[in-house]
Every structure is written in C-alpha cells, then in structure tokens.
ZAMARGU-4260 file (C-alpha; in steps of 0.2 Angstrom, whole numbers, plus 5000, padded with zeros to 4 digits):
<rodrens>
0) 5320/5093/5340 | 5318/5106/5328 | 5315/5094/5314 | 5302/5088/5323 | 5294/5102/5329
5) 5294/5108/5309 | 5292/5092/5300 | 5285/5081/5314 | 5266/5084/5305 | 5270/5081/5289
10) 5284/5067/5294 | 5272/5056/5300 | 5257/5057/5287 | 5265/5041/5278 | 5258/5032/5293
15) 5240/5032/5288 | 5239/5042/5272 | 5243/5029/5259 | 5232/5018/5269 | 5215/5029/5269
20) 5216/5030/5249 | 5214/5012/5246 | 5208/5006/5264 | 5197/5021/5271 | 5180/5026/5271
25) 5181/5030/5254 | 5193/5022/5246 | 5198/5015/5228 | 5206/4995/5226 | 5223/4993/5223
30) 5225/4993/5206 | 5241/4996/5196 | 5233/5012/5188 | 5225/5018/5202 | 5242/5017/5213
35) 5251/5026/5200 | 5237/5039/5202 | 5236/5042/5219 | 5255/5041/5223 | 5255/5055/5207
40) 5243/5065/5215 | 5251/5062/5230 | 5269/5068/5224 | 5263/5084/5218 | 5255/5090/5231
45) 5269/5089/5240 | 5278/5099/5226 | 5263/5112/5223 | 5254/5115/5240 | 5270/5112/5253
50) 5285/5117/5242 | 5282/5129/5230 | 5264/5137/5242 | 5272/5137/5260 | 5289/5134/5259
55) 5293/5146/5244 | 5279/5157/5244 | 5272/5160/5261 | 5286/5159/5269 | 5292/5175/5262
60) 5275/5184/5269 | 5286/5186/5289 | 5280/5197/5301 | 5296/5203/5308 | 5304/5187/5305
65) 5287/5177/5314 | 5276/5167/5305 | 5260/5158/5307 | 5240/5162/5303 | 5238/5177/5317
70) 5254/5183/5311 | 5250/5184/5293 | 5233/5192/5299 | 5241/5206/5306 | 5249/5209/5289
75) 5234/5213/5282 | 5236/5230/5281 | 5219/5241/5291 | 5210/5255/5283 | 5205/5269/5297
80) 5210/5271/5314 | 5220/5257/5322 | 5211/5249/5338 | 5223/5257/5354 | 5208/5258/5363
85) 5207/5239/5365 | 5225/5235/5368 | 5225/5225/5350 | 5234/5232/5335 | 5225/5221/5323
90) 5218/5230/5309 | 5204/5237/5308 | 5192/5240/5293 | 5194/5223/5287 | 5181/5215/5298
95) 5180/5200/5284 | 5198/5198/5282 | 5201/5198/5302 | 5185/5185/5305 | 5195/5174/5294
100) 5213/5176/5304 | 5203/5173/5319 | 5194/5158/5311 | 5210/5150/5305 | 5215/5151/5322
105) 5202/5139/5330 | 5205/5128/5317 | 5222/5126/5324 | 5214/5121/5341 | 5206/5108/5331
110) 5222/5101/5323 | 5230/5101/5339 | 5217/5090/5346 | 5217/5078/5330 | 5234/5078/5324
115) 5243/5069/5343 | 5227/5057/5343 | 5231/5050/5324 | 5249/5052/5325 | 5252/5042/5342
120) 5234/5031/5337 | 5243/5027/5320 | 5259/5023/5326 | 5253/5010/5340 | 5242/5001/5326
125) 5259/4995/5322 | 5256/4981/5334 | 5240/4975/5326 | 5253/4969/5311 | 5266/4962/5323
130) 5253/4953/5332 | 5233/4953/5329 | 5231/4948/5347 | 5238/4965/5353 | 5222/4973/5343
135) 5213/4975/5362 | 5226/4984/5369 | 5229/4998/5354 | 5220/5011/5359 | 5223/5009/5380
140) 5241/5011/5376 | 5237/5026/5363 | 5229/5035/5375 | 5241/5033/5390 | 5256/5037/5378
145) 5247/5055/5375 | 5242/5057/5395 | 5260/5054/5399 | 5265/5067/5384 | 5251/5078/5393
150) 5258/5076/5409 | 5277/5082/5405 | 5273/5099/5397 | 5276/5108/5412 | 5291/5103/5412
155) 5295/5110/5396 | 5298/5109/5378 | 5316/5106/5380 | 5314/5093/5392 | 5303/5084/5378
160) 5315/5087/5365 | 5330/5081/5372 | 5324/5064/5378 | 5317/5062/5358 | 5326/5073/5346
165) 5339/5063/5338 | 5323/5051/5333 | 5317/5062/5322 | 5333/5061/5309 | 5332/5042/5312
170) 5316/5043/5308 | 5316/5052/5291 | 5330/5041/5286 | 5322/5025/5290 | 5307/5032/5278
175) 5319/5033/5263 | 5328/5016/5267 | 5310/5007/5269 | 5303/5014/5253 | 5320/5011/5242
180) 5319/4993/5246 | 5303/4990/5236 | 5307/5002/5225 | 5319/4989/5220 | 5304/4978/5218
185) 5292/4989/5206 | 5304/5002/5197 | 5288/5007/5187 | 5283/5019/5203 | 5293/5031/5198
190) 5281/5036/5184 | 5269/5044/5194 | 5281/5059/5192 | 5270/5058/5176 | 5253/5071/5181
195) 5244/5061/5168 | 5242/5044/5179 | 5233/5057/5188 | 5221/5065/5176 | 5221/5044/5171
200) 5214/5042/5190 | 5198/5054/5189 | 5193/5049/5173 | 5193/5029/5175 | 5185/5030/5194
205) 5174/5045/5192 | 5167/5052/5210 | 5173/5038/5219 | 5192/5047/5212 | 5185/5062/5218
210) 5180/5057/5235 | 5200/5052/5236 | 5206/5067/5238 | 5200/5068/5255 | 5212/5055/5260
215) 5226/5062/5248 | 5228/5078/5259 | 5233/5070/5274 | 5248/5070/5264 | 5250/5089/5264
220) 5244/5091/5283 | 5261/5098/5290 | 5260/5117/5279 | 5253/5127/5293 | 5268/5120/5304
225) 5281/5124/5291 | 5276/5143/5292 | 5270/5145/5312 | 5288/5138/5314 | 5298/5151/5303
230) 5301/5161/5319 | 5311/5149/5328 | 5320/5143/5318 | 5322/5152/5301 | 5316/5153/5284
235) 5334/5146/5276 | 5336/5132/5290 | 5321/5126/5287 | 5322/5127/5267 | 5336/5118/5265
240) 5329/5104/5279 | 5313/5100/5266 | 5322/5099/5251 | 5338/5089/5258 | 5330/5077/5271
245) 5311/5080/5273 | 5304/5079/5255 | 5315/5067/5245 | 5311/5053/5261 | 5294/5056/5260
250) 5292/5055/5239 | 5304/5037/5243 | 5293/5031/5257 | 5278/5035/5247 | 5283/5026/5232
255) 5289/5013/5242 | 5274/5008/5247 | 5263/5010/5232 | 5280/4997/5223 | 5272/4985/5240
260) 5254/4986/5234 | 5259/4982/5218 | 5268/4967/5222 | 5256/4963/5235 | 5239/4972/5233
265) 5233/4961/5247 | 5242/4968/5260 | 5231/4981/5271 | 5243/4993/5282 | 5255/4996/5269
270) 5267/5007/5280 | 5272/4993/5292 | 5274/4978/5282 | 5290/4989/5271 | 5298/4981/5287
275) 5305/4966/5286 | 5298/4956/5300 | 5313/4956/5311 | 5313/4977/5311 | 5293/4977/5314
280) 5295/4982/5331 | 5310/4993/5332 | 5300/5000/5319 | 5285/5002/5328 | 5296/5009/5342
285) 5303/5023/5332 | 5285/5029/5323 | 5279/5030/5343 | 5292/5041/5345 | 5292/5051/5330
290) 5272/5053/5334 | 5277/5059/5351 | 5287/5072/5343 | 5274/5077/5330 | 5261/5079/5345
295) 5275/5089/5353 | 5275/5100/5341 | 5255/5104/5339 | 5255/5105/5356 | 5266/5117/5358
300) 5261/5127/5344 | 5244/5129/5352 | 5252/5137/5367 | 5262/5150/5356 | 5246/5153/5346
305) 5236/5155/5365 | 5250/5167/5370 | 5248/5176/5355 | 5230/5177/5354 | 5230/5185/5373
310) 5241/5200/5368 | 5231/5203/5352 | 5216/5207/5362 | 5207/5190/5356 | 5206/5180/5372
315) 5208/5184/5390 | 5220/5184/5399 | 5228/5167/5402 | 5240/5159/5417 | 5256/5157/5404
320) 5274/5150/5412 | 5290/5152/5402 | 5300/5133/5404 | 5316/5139/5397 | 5327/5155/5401
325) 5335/5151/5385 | 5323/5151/5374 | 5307/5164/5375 | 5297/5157/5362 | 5296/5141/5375
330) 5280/5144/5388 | 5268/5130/5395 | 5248/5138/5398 | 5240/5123/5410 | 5222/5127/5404
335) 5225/5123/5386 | 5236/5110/5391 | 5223/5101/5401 | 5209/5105/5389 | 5219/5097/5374
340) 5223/5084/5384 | 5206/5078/5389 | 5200/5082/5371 | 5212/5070/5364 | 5209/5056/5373
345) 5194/5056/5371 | 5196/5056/5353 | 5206/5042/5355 | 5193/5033/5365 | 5177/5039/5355
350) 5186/5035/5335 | 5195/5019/5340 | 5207/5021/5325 | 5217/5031/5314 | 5205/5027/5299
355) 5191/5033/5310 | 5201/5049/5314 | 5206/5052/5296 | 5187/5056/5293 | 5188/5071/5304
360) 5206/5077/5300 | 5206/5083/5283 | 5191/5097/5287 | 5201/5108/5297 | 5219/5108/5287
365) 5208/5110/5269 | 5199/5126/5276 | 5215/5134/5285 | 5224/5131/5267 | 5210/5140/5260
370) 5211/5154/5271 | 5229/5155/5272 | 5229/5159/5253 | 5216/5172/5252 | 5224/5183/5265
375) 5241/5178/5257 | 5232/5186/5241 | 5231/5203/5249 | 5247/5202/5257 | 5252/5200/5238
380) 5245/5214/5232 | 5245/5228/5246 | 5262/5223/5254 | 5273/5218/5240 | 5265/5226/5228
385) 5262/5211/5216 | 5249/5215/5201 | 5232/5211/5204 | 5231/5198/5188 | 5248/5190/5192
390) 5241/5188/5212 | 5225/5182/5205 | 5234/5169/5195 | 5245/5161/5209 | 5227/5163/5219
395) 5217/5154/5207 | 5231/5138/5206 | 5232/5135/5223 | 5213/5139/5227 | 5208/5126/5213
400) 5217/5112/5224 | 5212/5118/5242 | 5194/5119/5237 | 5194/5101/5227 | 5204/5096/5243
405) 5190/5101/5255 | 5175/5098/5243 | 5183/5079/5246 | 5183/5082/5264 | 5165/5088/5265
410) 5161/5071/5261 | 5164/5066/5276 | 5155/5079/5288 | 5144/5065/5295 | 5158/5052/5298
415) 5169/5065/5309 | 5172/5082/5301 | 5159/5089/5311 | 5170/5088/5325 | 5185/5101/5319
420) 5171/5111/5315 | 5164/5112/5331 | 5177/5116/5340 | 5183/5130/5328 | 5165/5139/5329
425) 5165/5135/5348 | 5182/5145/5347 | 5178/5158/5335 | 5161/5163/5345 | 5173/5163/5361
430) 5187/5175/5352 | 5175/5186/5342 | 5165/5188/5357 | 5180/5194/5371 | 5186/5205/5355
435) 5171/5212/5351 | 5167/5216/5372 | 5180/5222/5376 | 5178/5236/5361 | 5162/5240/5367
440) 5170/5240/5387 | 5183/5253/5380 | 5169/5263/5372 | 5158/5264/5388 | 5174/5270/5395
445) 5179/5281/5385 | 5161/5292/5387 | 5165/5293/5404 | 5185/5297/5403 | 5189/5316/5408
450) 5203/5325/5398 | 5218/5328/5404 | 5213/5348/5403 | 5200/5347/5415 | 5207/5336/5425
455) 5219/5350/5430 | 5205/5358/5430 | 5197/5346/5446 | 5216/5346/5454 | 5215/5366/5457
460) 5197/5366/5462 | 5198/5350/5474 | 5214/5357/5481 | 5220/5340/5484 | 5233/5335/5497
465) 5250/5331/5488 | 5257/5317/5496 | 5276/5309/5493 | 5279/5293/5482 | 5273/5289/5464
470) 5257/5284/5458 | 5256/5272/5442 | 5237/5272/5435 | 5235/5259/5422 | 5223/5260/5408
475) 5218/5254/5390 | 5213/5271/5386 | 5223/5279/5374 | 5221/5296/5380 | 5212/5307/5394
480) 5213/5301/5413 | 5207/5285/5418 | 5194/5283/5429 | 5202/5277/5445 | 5212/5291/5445
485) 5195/5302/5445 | 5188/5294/5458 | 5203/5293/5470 | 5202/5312/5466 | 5186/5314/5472
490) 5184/5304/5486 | 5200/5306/5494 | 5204/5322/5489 | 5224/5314/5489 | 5235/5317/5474
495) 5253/5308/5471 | 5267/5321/5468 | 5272/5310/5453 | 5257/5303/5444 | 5261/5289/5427
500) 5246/5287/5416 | 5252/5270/5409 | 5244/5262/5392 | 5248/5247/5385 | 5247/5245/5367
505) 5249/5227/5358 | 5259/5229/5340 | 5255/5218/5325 | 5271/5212/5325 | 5282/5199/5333
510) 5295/5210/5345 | 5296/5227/5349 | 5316/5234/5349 | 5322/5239/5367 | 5323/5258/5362
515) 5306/5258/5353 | 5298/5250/5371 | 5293/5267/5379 | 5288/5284/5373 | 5284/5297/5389
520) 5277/5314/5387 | 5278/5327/5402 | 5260/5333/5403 | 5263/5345/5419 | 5258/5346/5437
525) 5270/5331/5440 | 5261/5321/5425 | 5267/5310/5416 | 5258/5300/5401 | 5269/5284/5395
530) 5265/5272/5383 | 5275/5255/5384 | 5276/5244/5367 | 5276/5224/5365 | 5274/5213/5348
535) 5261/5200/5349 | 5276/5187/5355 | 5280/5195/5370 | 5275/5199/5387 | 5272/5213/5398
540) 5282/5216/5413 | 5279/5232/5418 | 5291/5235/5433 | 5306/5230/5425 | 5300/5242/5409
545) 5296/5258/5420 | 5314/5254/5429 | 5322/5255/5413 | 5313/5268/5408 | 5317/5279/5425
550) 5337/5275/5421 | 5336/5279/5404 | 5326/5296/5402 | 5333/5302/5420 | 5316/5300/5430
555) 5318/5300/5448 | 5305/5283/5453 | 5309/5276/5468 | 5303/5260/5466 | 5300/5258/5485
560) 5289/5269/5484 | 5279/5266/5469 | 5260/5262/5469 | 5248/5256/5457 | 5230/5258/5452
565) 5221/5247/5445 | 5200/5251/5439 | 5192/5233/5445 | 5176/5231/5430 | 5162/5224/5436
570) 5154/5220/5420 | 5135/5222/5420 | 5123/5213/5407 | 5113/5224/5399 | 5098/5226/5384
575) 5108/5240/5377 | 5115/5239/5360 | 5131/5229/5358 | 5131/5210/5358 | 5116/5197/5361
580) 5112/5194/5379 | 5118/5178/5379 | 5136/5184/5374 | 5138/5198/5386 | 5135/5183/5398
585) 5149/5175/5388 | 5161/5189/5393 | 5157/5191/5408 | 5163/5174/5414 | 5179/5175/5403
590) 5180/5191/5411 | 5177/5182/5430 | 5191/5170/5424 | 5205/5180/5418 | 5219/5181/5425
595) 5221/5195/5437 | 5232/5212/5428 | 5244/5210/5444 | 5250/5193/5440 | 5247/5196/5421
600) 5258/5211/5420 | 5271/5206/5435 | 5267/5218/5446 | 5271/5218/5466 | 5255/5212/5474
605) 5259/5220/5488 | 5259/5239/5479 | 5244/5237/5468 | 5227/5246/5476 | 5210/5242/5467
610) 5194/5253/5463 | 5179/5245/5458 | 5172/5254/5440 | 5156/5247/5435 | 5153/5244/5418
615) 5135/5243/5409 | 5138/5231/5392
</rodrens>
C-alpha cells in the first residue's frame, strides 16, 4: 500500500501520458524524430523536476518530519507577531507567501477530483482495445468503480490497502516487462537519453512542439504526492523506492512504448497493445487496480490535507473519524468524501474520456509546481541559509520548466483547465475568507476582553458566591478573561473555587512532544491560565490532556466534577470595516455548519454549559 499511496500518481501516468502527445488535443504525428523527442523530453523530466526537485531537494524542506504544500507554508518563516489570537500559527507578515500556501492547497482539492476520474477512466479504456464493442459501457463501469471506491472510505485506508496493496509491486513490474519487450524491437529508443532529440523536437515542429508540453507533464503529475507523503513513511524509504523500482519501470515502459510506435506508428493507445493479446485483459485488470490505488491515495491525501487545514485556522471545523488505532495519520471526513465523490463522477460522466480529462489536468499540477518552488526558494534562503544567487539559480532551472509547463497547459483553458481553476478560487475564497473572519471575530473580542487585573477587581466588588467543583472557560484569546466567564460573573454573581482559562494554540509544525503539550500558570484567587499545544497533524482532546496535566503538575481536578464553558457567537453581518458583505454572509454559514467545540474537542456533552456572545463582523 505504501507504494501506492506514494507512487500511485505517478505510477499510473503511462496510462494516457504517451498517448496525449501524439493522440490528444494537441498532438504531434508519430514520427521517428518526434518519438525520440517527446520520450527525451519525457525522460528528463522525470530526472529534473521529480528526482533531482522533490525527491532530492524538497524533500529535504520537512517540517518535523511532515511534508506537503501547508506544511512547507508553515516553514516560511513570519515577521511580527505570531497569530494566537486566531488559534493558527501560520505566519504572519507574509500575507503573499501565505495566499500562495493556501492557494496550492485548493489546487490539491482539484487534483483530487481529476486524478481518480483519469486514472480509473484511463484504465477501463483498456476494454475499448480488447473489444470496440465494450466502447458504450466504459464510462458506466468507470464511474461505479469510483462510487464503490467512494463508498468504502469509511471503512478505512487500511481496509483499501489490504484488499489492493500487493498490486501495486505487480504493477510497477509489469511496466518494466511490457516496455523491455519492444525495447527488443527498436533499441534506437534509448537515444532519447540524448537532450538534443529534444531541442531537435521544438525546432522542427515549432508551436505545435510547444503546445506538447502540455501533455508531457502528465508525466511528472505524482511530485506533490512524493513530498505530502514523507510523513508516513519517510524520506529514505521512499528514496530508495523511486530510484530502485518506481523510476527505472517508468523510463522502460516509456521507451517501450515509443519502440511500439515506431514499429507500428498506426497503432492509437499505445499502452495497451505492449500486451500481447492474450495478457490484454489481466492487463486491463491490474491498471484498474493500480488506478484504484492511485485514487486511494489522492483521496486520502485530501483528508489529511482537510484535517490539516482545520487546525491551522483555514477551514471550520469539520466532522473527522480516525479509521485506524494503529495509525493516526489514518482519518475519514464524510463531507469531503461525499463532495469528491459527486465531483468525480461527474467528471467522469461530463468528459467521457481520459483524453478529454488530460485537458483539465495539467493546470493544477503546473501551478502547484510553480508555487511549491517559490516558497521552496525562501525556505532556501532564510532556513538553511543557502546564498541568495546560488537559491536563485536552482529557482530559475526549475521555474524555466514549470512555467513552459503551464504556459503549454494554458492552452487548454477553454478545452477543460477552467475546471481545476474554479474549484481552486471556489476554495481559496472559502479559506481566506473563514481565515480572514475569524481574525476580525478575535479582534472584536479582544476590545471587549477584561484583564485578568480587573477581573479580580469585579470578583471582590461582586462578592460572588464561591461554589465547589472546577470551571474550565475556553477561549481563543490569548490573554485577559473570556467573555463567558464575565458574564456568568455578572449575572449569577457564582464563581468556581477552581477556575482554568483554557487557550488552544495550533503550532506550525506537525506534532507537539508529550512534555511540551501544556504550560499552566498560577494567576491567583484559585486561577489558573493553561495553554494546551498541538502541531497541525493532530487533534484536540481536551479531557484526556487536562487529566494529564492534573497528574503531572499535582492539580487536584476531580474530573466528576468539572464543568465547562463555552461563548456560543452569534455572528452578526455588518457594514463595518472588514470583509465585503457578501463574505461575512459567507462565514456566517460556515460558521452555522461547523462542527460544534463539544464534539470537536471531545468533551462530555453532558458537562459543557453555553453563553450566547454576539458578535458584530
């Protein structure tokens, strides 16, 4: 499985990649020098963008071991004061640098709507060559393969993985044996390890070789997938899996199947008919499978990414279920689920082929590419230090593909790319707006938060009643005494002996250590103000942290006896300065649909009290 979930991407380009560049939209003919150019372009791109870019370079850019676009966003180092306020430790003072992070992450929601609809849609076009009259039934079958896929995430990853993992080696293996086969055929492939069949390509087909491009990065799709993975399962394993298995089956099945087209140049799905005609369907078989596992893998990267997008203060707070006890990194959120699933089919149902899809992929992995390296370039030279001109250099080589790459792509806008784009400015708007609100929430707040001075100060003028038990206020205020506290103080005129201001504060990084998770500060009058610490990959529950806590620093909770208070916002749009009207609508039904903080941050239902705070945006 964990091939699969790294390689599966990538793994599975050979499907329709190959095939665009002579049979797309925009396509060249056969040619012998035009094979040798694109499988030369082909070949290094593999060696430049995913070898030497993600797997040798950004790979080294971890965030505590984690990896992936938010996580190298929250490498980019802040200038200022950090956001506490908002329960996000993103930095701050970067405002560009962070609007690309966050924009880099909707276009992951848009791979992971393309990349199962052409993986699974490419694979089951396999029955088109094995039998022409099976054409009507292609994409029916495509798109109840990925309802069924759909349908078994709640059961877990593992589950997935286990009834499909082995496949994956299989499947890598029966690359390398197709390709070697008609390598045997056409031994002159192997000069398109030569880069001047490439530079030959653009200057004997001009544009049209330009235009190219934007099927010869499907090739390259899988980087994102290489890095967002590092966190599982390690920089080394994964290393070692690329340059053992992963790359040399690829380059083999690549060049196999430019030897095909020129021994047969007629031929017009050049990945299935490697297959002698007797393998065709186990063949077909085993890319279905392998599809299924490079959807798997999208699929459940966008939960992780969702997951990770919640504790960093850019989305509200979503219903996530953790499917393994083993593994925490495993967790299943139904909306997205559902949402990707009806996306996907219908892109299934609305493209009606690989070749269609194609048009619309390359858009999002181009401009994630390109974003990836420039916040890889400050990363370069504020965190490690690397010299501006040396940083600018590596910048410019990989820049000078990407862009060519997505200038290509741009081509194809009005045949499908639109569609990636869409989605990620329907999900950047979404993010940047519940980001944005609930900074100017906190600041709203913050005017009307009394110190922690002068609420000593109301304690001894009010005379409240001090009555037994503990009460545990809960607030995204990093100092001062939230408001529910205030106004139990004022209209009940009750205090708790034990009173536990409670922040907490999302880290930009991955995991917090055990003995890092608390910090607790005595502020008198049976006070307390304690701060409890998570990384972006975990999740809040409070109880069990508070028990630990009590045992650890000899606190005297009984947690029988514990209650909690929560300020209920009711958010109210307003002409005041902030956002447009329209987006503070926008907030206000995320904020409707969040999750509620007593299921979000586990606490007993049956302990937690709620005061109403309104809230003018």
């Amino acid at each position: 499985m964990a091939l699969g979930v790294v390689f599966g991407d990538i793994g599975t380009s050979p499907l329709y990649a190959l095939k665009e560049c002579f049979f797309g939209s925009h396509s060249v003919p056969p040619t012998h020098e035009n094979v040798l150019g694109i499988l030369s372009l082909i070949l290094w791109a593999l060696i430049l963008i995913i070898s030497i870019k993600y797997v040798a370079l950004v790979m080294r850019a971890d965030n505590h071991g984690e990896g992936g676009i938010l996580a190298l966003t929250a490498l980019v180092p802040g200038r200022g004061a950090t956001a506490e306020t908002t329960g996000s430790r993103l930095a701050v003072g970067r405002p560009m640098l962070i609007a690309l992070g966050i924009f880099g992450t909707a276009l992951l929601y848009g791979d992971g709507m393309i990349t199962p609809a052409i993986s699974v849609l490419g694979a089951v076009e396999g029955l088109e060559v094995a039998a022409p009259a099976l054409h009507p039934y292609v994409v029916p079958v495509a798109a109840g393969i990925l309802i069924g896929l759909f349908s078994l995430q709640k059961f877990g990853t593992h589950r997935v993985g286990a009834l499909f993992g082995p496949i994956v080696i299989i499947w890598f293996v029966t690359l390398a044996w197709l390709g070697l086969m008609w390598i045997f055929e056409a031994p002159a492939v192997w000069g398109a390890w030569d880069p001047r069949h490439a530079i030959a390509f653009f200057r004997s087909n001009g544009w049209m070789g330009f235009a190219v491009l934007g099927s010869v990065v499907l090739a390259v799709t899988g980087g994102e997938a290489l890095y967002a993975d590092m966190g599982h399962f390690g920089r080394r394993p994964i290393r070692l899996a690329w340059f053992g298995l992963v790359l040399p089956s690829l380059v083999i099945n690549y060049l196999g199947q430019g030897a095909m087209l020129l021994v047969k140049p007629g031929v017009r799905h050049p990945f299935f008919e490697l297959a002698p005609t007797w393998a065709l369907y186990p063949l077909i078989a085993i890319a279905t499978m392998a599809a299924i596992i490079a959807s798997q893998a999208l699929i459940s990267g966008a939960f992780s990414i969702t997951r990770q997008a919640v504790q960093l203060g850019l989305m509200p707070r979503l219903d996530v279920e953790h499917t393994s006890a083993r593994e925490i990194g495993q967790v299943y959120v139904p909306r997205v689920n559902w949402a990707l699933m009806v996306a996907t089919v219908l892109i299934v149902i609305g493209f009606r082929s690989s070749g269609a899809i194609a048009a619309a992929y390359g858009i999002a992995v181009t401009l994630l590419m390109i974003i990836t390296a420039l916040l890889l370039f400050i990363v370069m030279t504020e965190r490690w230090q690397w010299s501006t001109p040396l940083a600018g250099l590596v910048l410019g080589v990989f820049l000078t593909i990407e862009v060519a790459f997505f200038s290509a792509n741009a081509l194809k806008i009005i045949d499908g790319g639109w569609l990636p784009l869409v989605v990620a400015m329907a999900l950047f708007t979404v993010m940047t707006t519940w980001r944005t609100g609930r900074r100017i929430v906190a600041d709203r707040l913050a005017t009307r938060t009394v110190s922690i001075d002068d609420l000593f100060t109301m304690i001894g003028e009010i005379k409240a009643v001090r009555v037994p038990g503990t009460a545990i206020y809960m607030t995204a205020q990093g100092s001062g005494a939230p408001p529910a506290l205030v106004h139990n103080l004022q209209y009940n005129k009750v205090l708790h002996e034990r009173v536990v201001l409670l922040n907490i504060i999302t880290l930009q990084q991955p995991h917090v250590p055990a003995e890092e998770r608390v910090t607790v500060e005595m502020l008198g009058e049976g006070v307390y103000n304690v701060r409890l610490f998570y990384g972006f990959m975990e999740e809040p529950h409070v109880p069990r942290a508070l028990y630990a806590t009590a045992k650890s620093r000899g606190m005297t909770f009984d947690f029988q006896d514990v209650v909690y208070f929560l300020g209920r916002q009711t958010i109210l749009v307003t002409d005041r300065q902030g956002m447009a009207i329209w987006r503070e609508k926008l907030f206000v039904l995320m904020s409707r649909n969040a999750v509620r903080a007593t299921a979000y941050f586990r606490l007993p239902p049956e302990r937690v009290v709620e005061l109403g705070v309104q809230v003018e945006m």
